[in-house]
Every structure is written in C-alpha cells, then in structure tokens.
N, C-alpha and C positions, 0 to 999 in steps of 0.2 A: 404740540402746538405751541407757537410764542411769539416772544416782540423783542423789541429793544436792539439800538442800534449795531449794527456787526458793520466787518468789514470788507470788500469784496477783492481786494487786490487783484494779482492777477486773473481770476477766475472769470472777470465781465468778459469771459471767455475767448480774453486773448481776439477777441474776434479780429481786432484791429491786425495783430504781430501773426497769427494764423495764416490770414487768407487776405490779408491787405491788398493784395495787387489783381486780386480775381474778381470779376463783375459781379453783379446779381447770378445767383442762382434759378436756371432754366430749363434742367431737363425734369426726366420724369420723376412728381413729389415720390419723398419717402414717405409714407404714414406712418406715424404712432396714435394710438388709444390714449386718452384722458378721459381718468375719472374722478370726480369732484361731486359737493353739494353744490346742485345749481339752483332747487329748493327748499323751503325751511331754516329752521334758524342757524343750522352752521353754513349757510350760504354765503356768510360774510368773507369765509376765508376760502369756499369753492369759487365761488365769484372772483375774489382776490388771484386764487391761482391760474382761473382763465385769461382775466387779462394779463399778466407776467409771462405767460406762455405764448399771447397774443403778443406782445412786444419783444419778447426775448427772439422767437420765430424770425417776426421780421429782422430785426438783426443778425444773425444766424443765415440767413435768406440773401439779405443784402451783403454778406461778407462771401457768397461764394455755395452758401450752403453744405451741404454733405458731398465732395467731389464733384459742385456741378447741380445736384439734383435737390433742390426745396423740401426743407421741411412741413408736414402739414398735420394736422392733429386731429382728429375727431373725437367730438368729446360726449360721452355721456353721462347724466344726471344720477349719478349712486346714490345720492337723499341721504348721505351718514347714516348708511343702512347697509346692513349686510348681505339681504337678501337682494333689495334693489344692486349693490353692487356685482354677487356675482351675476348675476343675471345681463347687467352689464357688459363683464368681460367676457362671458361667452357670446355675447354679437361683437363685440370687438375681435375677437381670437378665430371665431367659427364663421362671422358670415364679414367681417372687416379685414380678414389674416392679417394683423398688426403683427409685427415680430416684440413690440417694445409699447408696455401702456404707463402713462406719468399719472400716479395716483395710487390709492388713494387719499383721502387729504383725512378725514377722519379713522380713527385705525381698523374702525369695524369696516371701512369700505375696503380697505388692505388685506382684513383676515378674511373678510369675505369673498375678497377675489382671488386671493393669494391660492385658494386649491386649484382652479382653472388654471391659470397661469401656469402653476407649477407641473400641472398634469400636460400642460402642453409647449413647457418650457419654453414660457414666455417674458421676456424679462419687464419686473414690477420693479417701476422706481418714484418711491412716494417722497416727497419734501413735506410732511408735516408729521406723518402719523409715526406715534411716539408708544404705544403700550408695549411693554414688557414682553407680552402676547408675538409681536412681531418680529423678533426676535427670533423664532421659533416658523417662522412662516412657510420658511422654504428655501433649497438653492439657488434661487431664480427671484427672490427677494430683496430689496436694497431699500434704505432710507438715509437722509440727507439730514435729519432730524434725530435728536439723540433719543437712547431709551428713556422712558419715566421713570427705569427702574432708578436711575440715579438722583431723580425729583423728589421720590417717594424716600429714599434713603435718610438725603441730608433733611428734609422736613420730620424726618420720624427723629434724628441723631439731633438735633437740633431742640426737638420738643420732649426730648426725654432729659435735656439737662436744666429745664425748664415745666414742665408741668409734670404730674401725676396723672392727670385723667384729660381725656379727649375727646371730644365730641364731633363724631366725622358726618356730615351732608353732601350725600354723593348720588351724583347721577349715574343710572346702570346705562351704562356702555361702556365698550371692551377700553378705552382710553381710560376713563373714570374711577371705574373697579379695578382698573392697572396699577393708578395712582394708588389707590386706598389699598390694595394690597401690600403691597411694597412700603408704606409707610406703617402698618400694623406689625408688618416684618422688623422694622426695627426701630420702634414705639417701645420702650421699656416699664410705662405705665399701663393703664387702664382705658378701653375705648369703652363708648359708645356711639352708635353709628345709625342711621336714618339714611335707607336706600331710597330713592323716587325715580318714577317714569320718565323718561323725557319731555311727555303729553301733560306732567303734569305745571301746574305754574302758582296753586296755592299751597304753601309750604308752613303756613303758620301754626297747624298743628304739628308739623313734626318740630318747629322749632321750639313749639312752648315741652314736647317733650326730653329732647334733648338737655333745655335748661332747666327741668325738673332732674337731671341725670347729675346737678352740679359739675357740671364739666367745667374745667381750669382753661380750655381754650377751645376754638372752634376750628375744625379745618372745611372747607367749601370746595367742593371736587364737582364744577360743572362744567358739561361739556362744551357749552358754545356762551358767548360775550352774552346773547341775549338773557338766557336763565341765569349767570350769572345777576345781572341788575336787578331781576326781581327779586333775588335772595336776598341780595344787599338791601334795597328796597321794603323789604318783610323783615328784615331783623333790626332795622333801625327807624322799624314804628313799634317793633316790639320791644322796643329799649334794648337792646342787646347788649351787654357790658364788657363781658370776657375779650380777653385778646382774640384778634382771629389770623387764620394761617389760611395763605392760597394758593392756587396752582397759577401753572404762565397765562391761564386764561384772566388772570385778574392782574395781574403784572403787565400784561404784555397790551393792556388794552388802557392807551389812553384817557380816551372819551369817560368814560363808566370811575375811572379811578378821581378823576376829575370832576365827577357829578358827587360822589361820594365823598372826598378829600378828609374835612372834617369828621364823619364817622370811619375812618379808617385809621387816621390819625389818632380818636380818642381809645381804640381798643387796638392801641401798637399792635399794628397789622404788619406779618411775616409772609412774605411770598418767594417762590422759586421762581428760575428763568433760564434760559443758558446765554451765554451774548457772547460779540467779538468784536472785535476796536472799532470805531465809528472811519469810516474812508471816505475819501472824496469823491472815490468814481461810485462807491456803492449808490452816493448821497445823491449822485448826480443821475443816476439810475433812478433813484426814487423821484428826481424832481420830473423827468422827463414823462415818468408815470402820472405824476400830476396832471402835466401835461397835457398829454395826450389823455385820460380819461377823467378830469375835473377833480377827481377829488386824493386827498392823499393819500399815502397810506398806512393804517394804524399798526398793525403788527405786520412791523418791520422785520422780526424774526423770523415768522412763517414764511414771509417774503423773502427772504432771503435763503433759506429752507429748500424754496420751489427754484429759486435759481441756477443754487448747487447742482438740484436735482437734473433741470434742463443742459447747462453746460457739460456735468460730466456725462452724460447720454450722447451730448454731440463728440466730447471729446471721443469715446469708443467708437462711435459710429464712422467718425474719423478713421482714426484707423485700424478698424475692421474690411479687411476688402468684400470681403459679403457681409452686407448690412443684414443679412435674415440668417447667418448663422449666428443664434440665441448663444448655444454653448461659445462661443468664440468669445461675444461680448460679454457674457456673466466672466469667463477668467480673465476677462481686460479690467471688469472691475475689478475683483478680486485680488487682480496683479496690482491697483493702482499705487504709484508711487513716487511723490515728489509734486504734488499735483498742489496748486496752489487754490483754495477755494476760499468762500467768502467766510469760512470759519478758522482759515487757518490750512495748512497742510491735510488732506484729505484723504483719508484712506480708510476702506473697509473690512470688516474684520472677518470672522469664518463663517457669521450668521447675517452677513452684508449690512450686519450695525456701522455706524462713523464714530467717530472717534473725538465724541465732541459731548460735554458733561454738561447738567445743571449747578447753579450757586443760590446763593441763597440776599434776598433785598429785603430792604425796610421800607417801610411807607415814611417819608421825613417831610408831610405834610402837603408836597408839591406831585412828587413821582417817587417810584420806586428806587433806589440806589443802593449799590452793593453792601452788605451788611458788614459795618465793622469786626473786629476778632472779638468773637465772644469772649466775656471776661472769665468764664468760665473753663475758656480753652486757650490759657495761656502756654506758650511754646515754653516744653520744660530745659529746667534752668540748674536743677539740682546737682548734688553728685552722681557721674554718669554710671550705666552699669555698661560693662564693654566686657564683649563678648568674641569671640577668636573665631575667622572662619577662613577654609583653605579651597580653594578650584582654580583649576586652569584659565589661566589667565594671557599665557601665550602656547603656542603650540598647535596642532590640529585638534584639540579636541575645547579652543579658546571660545570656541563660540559658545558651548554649552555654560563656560565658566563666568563669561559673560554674560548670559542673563538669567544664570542664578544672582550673580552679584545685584546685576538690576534691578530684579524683584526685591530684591533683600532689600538692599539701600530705598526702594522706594516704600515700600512700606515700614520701615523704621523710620525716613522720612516724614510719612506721614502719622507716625505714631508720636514723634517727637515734637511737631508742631498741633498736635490735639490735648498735649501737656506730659507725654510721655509715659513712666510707670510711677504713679504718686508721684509725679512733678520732678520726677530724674530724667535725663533723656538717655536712652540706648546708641551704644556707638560700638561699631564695629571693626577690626581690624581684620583687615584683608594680604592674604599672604600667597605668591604664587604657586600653587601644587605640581604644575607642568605638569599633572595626571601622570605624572611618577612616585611610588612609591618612598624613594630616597630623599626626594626633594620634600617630600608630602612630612615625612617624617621630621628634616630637619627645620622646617616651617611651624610644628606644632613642637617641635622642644622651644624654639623661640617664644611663641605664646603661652605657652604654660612656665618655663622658667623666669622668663623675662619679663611679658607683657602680664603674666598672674595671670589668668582666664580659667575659669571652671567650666564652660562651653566653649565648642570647636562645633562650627557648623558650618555650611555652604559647598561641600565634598559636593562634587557631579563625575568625579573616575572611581572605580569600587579601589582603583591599585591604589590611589590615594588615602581612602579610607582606611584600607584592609593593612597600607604603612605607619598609619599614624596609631592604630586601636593597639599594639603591645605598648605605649608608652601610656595607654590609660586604665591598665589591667587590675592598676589596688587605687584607681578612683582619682588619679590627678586630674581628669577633666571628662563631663561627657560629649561623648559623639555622636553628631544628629544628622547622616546623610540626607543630602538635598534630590539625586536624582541618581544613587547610586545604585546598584542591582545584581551586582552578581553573588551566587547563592554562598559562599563563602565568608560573608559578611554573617548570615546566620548565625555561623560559630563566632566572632572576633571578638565576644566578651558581653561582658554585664553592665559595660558601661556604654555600649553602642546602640543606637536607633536609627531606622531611618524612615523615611515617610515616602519611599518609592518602595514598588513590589519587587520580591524579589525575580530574577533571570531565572527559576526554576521554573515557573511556568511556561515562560516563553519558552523554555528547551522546551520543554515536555509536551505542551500543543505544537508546535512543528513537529515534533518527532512523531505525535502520533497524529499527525494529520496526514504526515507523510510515509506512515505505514500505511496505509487507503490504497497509494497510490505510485509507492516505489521496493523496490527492492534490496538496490544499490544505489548510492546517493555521495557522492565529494563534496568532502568538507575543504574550504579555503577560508584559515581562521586568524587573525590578528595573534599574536603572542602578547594578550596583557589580560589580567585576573578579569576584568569586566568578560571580554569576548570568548577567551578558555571557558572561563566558567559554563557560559552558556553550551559550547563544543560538548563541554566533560557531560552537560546535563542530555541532551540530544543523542551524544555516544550511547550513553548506559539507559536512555528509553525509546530507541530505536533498534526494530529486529530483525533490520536488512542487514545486509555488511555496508562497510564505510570506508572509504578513502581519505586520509586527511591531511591536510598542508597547512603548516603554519609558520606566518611570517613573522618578520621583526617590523616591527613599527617606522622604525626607519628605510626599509625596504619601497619602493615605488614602480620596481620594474617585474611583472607577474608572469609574464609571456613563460619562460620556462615551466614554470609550476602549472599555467592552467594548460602548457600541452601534455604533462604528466596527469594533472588529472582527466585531462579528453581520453590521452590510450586507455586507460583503466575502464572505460566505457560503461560509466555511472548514467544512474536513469536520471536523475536530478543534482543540481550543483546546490549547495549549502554556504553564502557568503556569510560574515561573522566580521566585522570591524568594529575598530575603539569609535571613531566616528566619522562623519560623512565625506571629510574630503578622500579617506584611504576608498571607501566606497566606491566614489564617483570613478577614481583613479582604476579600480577593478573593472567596475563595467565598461569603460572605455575601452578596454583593453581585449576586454571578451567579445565585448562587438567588432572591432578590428579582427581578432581572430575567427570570427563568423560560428562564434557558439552560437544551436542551434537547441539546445535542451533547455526544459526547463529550471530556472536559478530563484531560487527561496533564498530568505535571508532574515537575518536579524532586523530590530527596528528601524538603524540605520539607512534601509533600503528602502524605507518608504513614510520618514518621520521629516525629511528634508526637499519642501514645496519644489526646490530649482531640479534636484536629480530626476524628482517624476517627472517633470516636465521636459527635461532635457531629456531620458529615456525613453518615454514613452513607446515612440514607433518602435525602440527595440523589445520592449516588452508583449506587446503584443506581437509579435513573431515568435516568440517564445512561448506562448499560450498560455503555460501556465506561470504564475510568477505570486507569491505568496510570501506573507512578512506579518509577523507578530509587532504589536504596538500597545502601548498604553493609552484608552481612549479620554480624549479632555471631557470635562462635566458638561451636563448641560442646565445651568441654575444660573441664574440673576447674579449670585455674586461672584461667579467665576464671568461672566461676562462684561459686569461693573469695573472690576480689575484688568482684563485683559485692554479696554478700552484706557483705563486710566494709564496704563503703562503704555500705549500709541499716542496718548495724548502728552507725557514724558518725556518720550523717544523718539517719538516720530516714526515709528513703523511698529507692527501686530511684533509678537513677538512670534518667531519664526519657527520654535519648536513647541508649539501650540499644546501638545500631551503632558508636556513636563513645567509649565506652570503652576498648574493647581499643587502637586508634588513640591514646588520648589519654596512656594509660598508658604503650604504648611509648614515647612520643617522652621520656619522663625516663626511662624506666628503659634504654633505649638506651645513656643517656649515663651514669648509674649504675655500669651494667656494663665500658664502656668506663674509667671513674674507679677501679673495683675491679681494675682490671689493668694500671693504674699510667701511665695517658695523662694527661700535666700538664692539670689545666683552667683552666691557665690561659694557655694555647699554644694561640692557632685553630687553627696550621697542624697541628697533630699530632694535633687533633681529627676536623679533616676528615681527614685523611689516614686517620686510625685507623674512618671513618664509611664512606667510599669500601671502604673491606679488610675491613668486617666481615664475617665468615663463621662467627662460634660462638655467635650470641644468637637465642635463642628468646622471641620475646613473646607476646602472648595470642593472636594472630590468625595466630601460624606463625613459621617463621623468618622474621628481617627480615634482606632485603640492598639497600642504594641502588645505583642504575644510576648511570652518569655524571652522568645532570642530579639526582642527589642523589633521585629517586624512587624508592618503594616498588613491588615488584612486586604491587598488587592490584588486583579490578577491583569494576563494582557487577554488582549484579543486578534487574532487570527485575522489576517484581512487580504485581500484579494484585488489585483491590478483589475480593472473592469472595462480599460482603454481609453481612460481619461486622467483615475486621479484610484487612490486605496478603500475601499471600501471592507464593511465585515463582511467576514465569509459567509457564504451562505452554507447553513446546514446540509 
C-alpha cells in the first residue's frame, strides 16, 4: 500500500490515442470481479479503489470500451480478510463466471482469494497488495504494486548502520508480518517485537514494554491509516523519545502525518514509500476525482496502483480476441513490453511481480521527502580493486554474455555507491571471449599481463573457460565461471571455480530418462566443449545405441544431416547447441522436414521464453519433448534482484535460470573482499574459495568441492502444451 505523487504518462490509458474515433461503448457488458474493503478500517483505500474503478470504467466506456462491449465490475466486500475474501471469489468465479477479478487491495484479501482463482485460472490483478507472500500466489497472479519485500530491506539496511536494537509494533496481517519479516531479515542488530490484533486499539501496554526492551528506535508496522493514529496517538502521551521508522502506511498518508508533524519531527522519523515523477495528466486525473466525488485524494500511490492495475487489464483485454480465454490473457501479461505506465515502463516478472521498488523519506517537519545519501554510504572513492572478466559479447551465444555483464556491472554498481570494499570502489574490465577458446585465451593474457588482475570472472561458454584455465595452472589468476557447465571444467585446475552446475547431470538425467523410454535415439550435437561435453556424458550413460552428428558452429543449413539421422530410424532425436539461436535454426528445419518423433534436448530447448512460444504447436505433435534445465530460486532475494535489473533495463532478464548463478560468481568474491582476502593474492583467494562456509547466494548456500565445483544439479522438465514444466515422476 502507498502515496505520494507518481506519474501516469502514457498509461491514462491511451484512452484518447486507442479508440479516439469510436463512440460510446454498447454491446454486451464484459464483467470482472472486484474485491476490496468496503468495511472496517482499511475501507479508506477499498472505498478509494471503488471509485477509480468507477471513474476509470466510465472512461474506458466512453472511449469505445472493449471492441464495442462495456466494461462492468461487480464488486464484493472481502473486509481485509481472508476468509471473507475467498469466499468472495468463489461467487465471483462459481456463481458470477468472471474470467478477470481487480483486487484484492489488502494482501490477505489476494492470498486469500488467490487459491480460487488460481484453481480455476482466473486472472487476479491487485493494485495495492504488496506482501512478500504474494509473490508466491500463483500463475494467475499479477500486482501493480511492488513487493514489501524491497520496504522491508532498505528499512532493515538502513537501521543497521544506525542502531543496535529495535523495537518492532506490528499488526498480524499477511501485509504486516511481510514487512516485519523482511526487515528482521536484514536488521543486523537486536529486535524486539510486540505482535497485536487488529481488534485491538489500546496499545499502551505493549509500548511501555517495548520501552523497557531500551530499544534505539521504533518501527510501526500498521495495517490501515486508522490504527496507525492511535499508535501515534498512544506513544506521544506516553512521551515516546527514540527515533521512529514507518511503513508507506505513514508516509503515504497525509492527513495523520500532518496531525502529528511536531512528534514525528522530534524523534527523526524514517519512512519507506515507492514513488514516480509527479505528471500533469495523472494530477488532472486526480483533480477530476475531486470532482466528481468531493473529496481528494490522500494516497496518491495506491491510487495510482489501481490504475495501472485497471489499464493494463484493458489493455490485454484489448487485444485478446476472446476475452474468457484466462491462459491467453495471463501470457499477454507475462509477454508485456514497452508498455508505458504510471510508474514508468511496466512489466511483470515470472511470479506477475512489477518492476517497481521502494526508497526511503524523512520526515523535514512538513511531509515526507526523499532521504538524502546517507553519510554513512558515501560512494567509494578509494584505490579501485579491478578485477578481469571474459564472455561473449558478440556472436550467437552474445546474449548470455550480455546479461552476465549486466548483472555484474549492476551489482558492482550498486556496491560501489553503498561505499564499496572499505571505501575502494570495484571496477571491472570487460574483454570480448566470442565463446571461443582462442580468443578467450588471448583476452585473459591481456588482463593478466597487462591490465595485472588476479581474478577473471564473467565466462558464460565452458570453451572460453576451458581456453583461458592452462594460462592460470601455477596461480597467475583465479577463475570464476559465471554460467559455464561443461563437465571438463572439473578437471581445468586448482585455480578454477564456478558457481553453475556442472553438464554431467544434465547428460545423465536425460540419458537415464530416456532409457525408460528409448532404445535408439540421434544425437545432433554443436562441435564446442559446452555441447560435446554434455553428448560425451549422454553417450557413455545411455544403453541404447546412438546415432550421432556434429556440426560446426558456423554451419546453418541441417537438412542433409537431419535426413541421415531420419534413415537410421532412431526412436527419439537428441538436440545439443552452444545456444538458442543454432536451436531455433534446428527446429525450423525439422518442422519443415515434418519430423514426427520425438526431440529432447539440452537446456537450450526450453530455457529461451520466444522458441517455446514460437514451437509450441510443433511440440505438441511430437508428444513427447523433454529438456533438462537449471531451475531459478524461489526466495525474496532472488526476486528483489530480478526486479531491480527490470527496473535497470527495462525488461525481466530473459534467461531467468542463470541469474541467481551469474550473480553469485561476483558477489562470492565481493564477500570474500569484504572480509579482508587481498585481491590481489590468487593463492589466498583460492584458498579462501576451497574454505568458504558463511555465504549465502541466490540459489542457497554456495560451497566448491575440490575440483572448484558447485553442489547443484538440473532438473528434467517436460513441454505440457503451453510452457516447460518439471517432470513428473
């Protein structure tokens, strides 16, 4: 939930530039479900999102509506209850057939309805609810409102370079306990915490305990404006002293900051929020709301939240030619791209999060406003440490090389404006590998003779890796593959790591998956150490016979080769490429040739969102179709990050598996720099790489085995007629 002015650019949903020349909309209404508090105390922002959906409608309505046909909404009373909401959405869904319900606005009204929905793949598009929790809801899930998880962060990273101990006042609800977890998450002091009812409204015993706890500052985690005031209210008859720290429910409200000003101001009060540039049409939105319903409105954020929410639902609805096919519309969000909203470019990510953070404000006696650069985090200034990293950067295999660099660069970025390693800032030099062994090689004699580097990291081709590891055999530099995997890297020395799994599993659960199920099976394998490798591992743990064709990387025309593997009349084809575009270029080709067998493949076959989609219809005529993968995490900070790099870039990063992998392999060595390991010393790098036992990366703890490998493996997954899923047992 929040406030504060944003901007709506093109997203006042284009109504005008859409459907300009088309009348009123008159055929038969579309329905959707709305669910909101339209009782009790968060009624302020159910209420809020009824009328914006009442005004937004009629404009929407009046531009022509949905092809012609009216939008119309039935709304029911969820109460910021769970139980009231689903209850809700099964008369919406069961006796309403909505295909599409806007809500809910509290997050428990979201997790609450969210299993309905999802069981009957209905699409849930909430513009307020913000818990961690919802994240996690379902494929059929979307919010217009960022997570808390990112609230919860900067308040915990923020009060741990500032107090010791903390004192948390938190209302139990799934939004509340979202915040307070995620801020305990990364609190590096001392809590104390005081949970209350929602029911309840006298708080002054918990506060005289709390201040018997000497807490260094307070944080106030309430669900709705109204308990907020009485807390305020209760702590400043109780003299309350300590700083205090608050959520967007105390930011984003006006009225209440304004009743308090004075007591907010004497205990330098810190609040979170998220916001977007203040616009003239949003403003002019807002006035007309005035307008038309008397009074203004105070959280302008949430407000802005539910309109996101409203437009992009019209825009799919748009164009979707059947408005009730759900799956259609979930991958029109999914797909969205370029889409301008009132936070800025709008797009969702693979748990239907947006791509939109909180920051952090001060109270400076009037309103909240953004909080200057802590003095404590000043952008380091020092002697740099610079560190040497090589990936493809042109070529087919450019994409992967590119958003390892992305990641890299952005979290170095962001480690060098939080003040870096003890006030050094980290810089990296980037050298093109073209996912050639040669090239890879003579890239990293530059950086180690020339540019001095004791690290080389950023490898996403194993041939790159696997060219550069004899030049680091008595310790000139170590190597920290970023998403490299072929099992031949095992061996490439003492000075090598990487933080992807190796390709020995992937052979080896295909192989014996597809002992189950074949006897004879053609291999069509790329000629480069990544894709071999995995062949050599599949060859020697498979107990059928094998047919096998390998091409040169420069090759593009397949047709001869896949009718030598047709005559040989294999039960299943076995694809193998460097990466996705040789891929695409295969099955094009197969499908023109009207291969009819089933085609398994490496992860390339089902790691690149456009190929499934563009496949699709052929894969399912092929019945079976099956592809090993490495699956992405599913944790708060792997989802924080994936957001921050859309929010960077302007789009999810597109090989979704190989993030969490790509990010560890620099923030490994980050953390090892943070704890005083020279970087500029191989030997004490490795040695400190071999011993690690206290870093946590995206995808779990990371510890290297002897040959410098990561303990993970892939998993087996299976075309299902839409998108990969895991195998089923």
């Amino acid at each position: 939930m929040k406030k504060i002015l944003l901007g709506l650019g093109v997203s006042l949903l284009l109504l005008g530039c859409q459907q300009a020349n088309k009348g009123p909309a008159s055929g038969e209404p579309i329905k959707i479900g709305g669910i909101a508090p339209l009782t009790g105390d968060a009624a302020v922002y159910g209420l809020m999102s009824q009328k914006i959906a009442t005004l937004r409608f009629e404009e929407i309505n009046a531009a022509g509506g949905i092809h012609g046909h009216p939008l119309e909404i039935i709304w029911e009373d969820g109460k910021c209850d769970p139980g009231e909401s689903s209850r809700a959405a099964q008369k919406l869904v069961n006796m309403d057939k909505v295909s599409v319900i806007l809500g809910g606005v509290c997050s428990g009204e979201t997790l609450g309805a969210a299993p309905i929905t999802e069981r009957n793949k209905v699409i849930l598009m909430s513009g307020i609810s913000t818990s961690p929790e919802v994240t996690k809801a379902g494929d059929f899930v979307f919010r217009t409102s960022p997570s808390d998880s990112s609230q919860g962060k900067i308040l915990g990273e923020y009060a741990s370079k500032h107090f010791k101990k903390v004192g948390l006042l938190t209302e139990q609800t799934d939004y509340a306990l979202g915040v307070s977890t995620v801020f305990k998450e990364n609190f590096s002091g001392e809590t104390a915490e005081e949970k209350y009812l929602s029911s309840e409204s006298d708080f002054k015993t918990r506060i005289t305990k709390l201040k018997n706890e000497n807490v260094e500052a307070l944080l106030i985690i309430p669900q709705s404006a109204p308990k907020e005031e009485i807390i305020l209210k209760q702590l400043q008859e109780q003299n309350w002293t300590t700083p205090l720290l608050v959520n967007e429910i105390s930011t984003s409200n006006l009225e209440t900051t304004k009743k308090f000003a004075e007591f907010l101001t004497k205990n330098k009060t810190i609040g979170a929020n998220f916001v977007a540039p203040d616009n003239a049409e949003l403003n002019a939105f807002f006035a007309k709301f005035t307008d038309r319903f008397g009074t203004p409105l105070d959280y302008t954020n949430y407000a802005a939240g539910v309109v996101d929410a409203i437009d992009v639902l019209a825009k799919v609805l748009r164009e979707t030619h059947d408005v009730t096919d759900t799956k259609a519309l979930r991958d029109a969000l999914y797909g969205l791209k370029n889409y301008e909203g009132v936070f800025g470019p709008l797009q969702f990510d693979a748990n239907g999060d947006v791509n939109i953070t909180f920051s952090l404000f001060e109270f400076n006696g009037t309103e909240f406003v953004p909080l200057p650069a802590d003095a404590t985090q000043k952008a380091a200034s020092g002697e740099p440490i610079t560190i040497g990293a090589i990936t493809p950067l042109t070529g087919d295999a450019a994409s992967y090389g590119q958003l390892v660099q992305n990641i890299t660069n952005l979290i170095v970025e962001d480690l060098n404006a939080k003040g870096g390693i003890q006030g050094r800032p980290m810089e990296v030099i980037w050298e093109d590998g073209k996912c050639n062994p040669g090239d890879a090689s003579r890239a990293a004699q530059k950086l180690i003779n020339v540019d001095k580097v004791s690290i080389i990291t950023g490898f996403s081709c194993s041939g790159e890796l696997l060219g550069v590891a004899p030049l680091t055999k008595n310790g000139e530099a170590v190597l920290m593959g970023a998403i490299t995997s072929s099992p031949e890297i095992t061996h490439a020395g003492d000075f090598v790591f990487r933080t992807f799994p190796s390709d020995s599993s992937q052979g080896i659960s295909l192989a014996e998956e597809a002992g189950k199920h074949f006897k004879n099976v053609g291999i069509l394998v790329e000629s480069s150490d990544y894709a071999l490798g995995i062949a050599d591992v599949f060859e020697n743990s498979f107990r059928g016979a094998i047919q096998r064709e390998e091409f040169l990387s420069s090759e593009s025309d397949f047709k001869t080769r896949i009718t030598k593997l047709k005559s040989e009349k294999p039960d299943a084809l076995l694809l193998i490429t460097q990466a996705p575009p040789k891929m695409d270029i295969i099955l094009k080709q197969l499908q023109e040739q009207d291969w009819n067998l089933p085609v398994w493949g490496n992860e390339m076959l089902g790691n690149d969102a456009d190929i499934v989609k563009k496949y699709g219809p052929f894969f399912q005529k092929l019945g079976s179709v099956i592809t090993a993968n490495f699956l992405p995490p599913e944790n708060e900070k792997f989802n924080e990050f994936v957001s921050r790099y859309a929010q960077k870039f302007g789009e999810t990063p597109k090989f979704i598996g190989y993030v969490g992998p790509s990010a560890d392999s620099i923030n490994v060595l980050i953390h090892l720099f943070q704890k005083g390991v020279d970087p500029k010393n191989s030997e004490a790098i490795r040695d400190a790489l071999y011993n690690l036992d206290d870093f946590e990366g995206m995808n779990g703890p990371v510890k290297f085995d002897k040959n410098g490998d990561v303990g993970m493996t892939y998993t087996l997954m299976q075309f299902d007629g839409e998108k990969f899923v895991p195998l089923e047992k």
